[in-house]
Phi, psi and omega in degrees: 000121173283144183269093198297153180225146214276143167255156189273139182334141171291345193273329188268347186291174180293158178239153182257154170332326198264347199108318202277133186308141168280170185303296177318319209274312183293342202259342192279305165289340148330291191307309183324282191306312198296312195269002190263325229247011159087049145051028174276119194292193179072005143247054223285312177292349196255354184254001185266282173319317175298321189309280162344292206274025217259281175329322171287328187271343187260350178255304149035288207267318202236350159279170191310343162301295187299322171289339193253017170240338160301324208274000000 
C-alpha cells in the first residue's frame, strides 16, 4: 500500500517573469488535482491540463498585466 504524500502549496512556488505559472508550479497542482480526485491513475493529462488552466486564470488576475492596469 502506497502512503499518498502531502505537496507544499502551488501558491508558494516560484512565478516566472512574465506572470505564468512555472513547469513546477503546474505539475505541483497536477498533483494536487490527482489526489483530491482519490488518486486513480490514467488522467494524468486532463489533471496537468485542469492545473494549467487553474493557474493561468489565477496569474491572469494577479501578474504584472493586472498590476499595471490597477494603477
Amino acid at each position: 500500500m502506497s502512503k499518498a504524500t502531502v505537496k507544499p502549496s502551488a501558491e508558494s512556488g516560484p512565478q516566472s517573469t512574465e506572470g505564468h505559472p512555472t513547469r513546477e508550479e503546474i505539475g505541483l497542482r497536477a498533483h494536487q488535482v490527482y489526489i483530491e480526485r482519490g488518486g486513480a491513475p490514467g488522467n494524468d493529462v486532463e489533471d496537468w491540463l485542469q492545473a494549467e488552466r487553474e493557474l493561468l486564470k489565477k496569474y491572469g488576475k494577479t501578474g504584472p498585466k493586472a498590476k499595471a492596469a490597477a494603477l
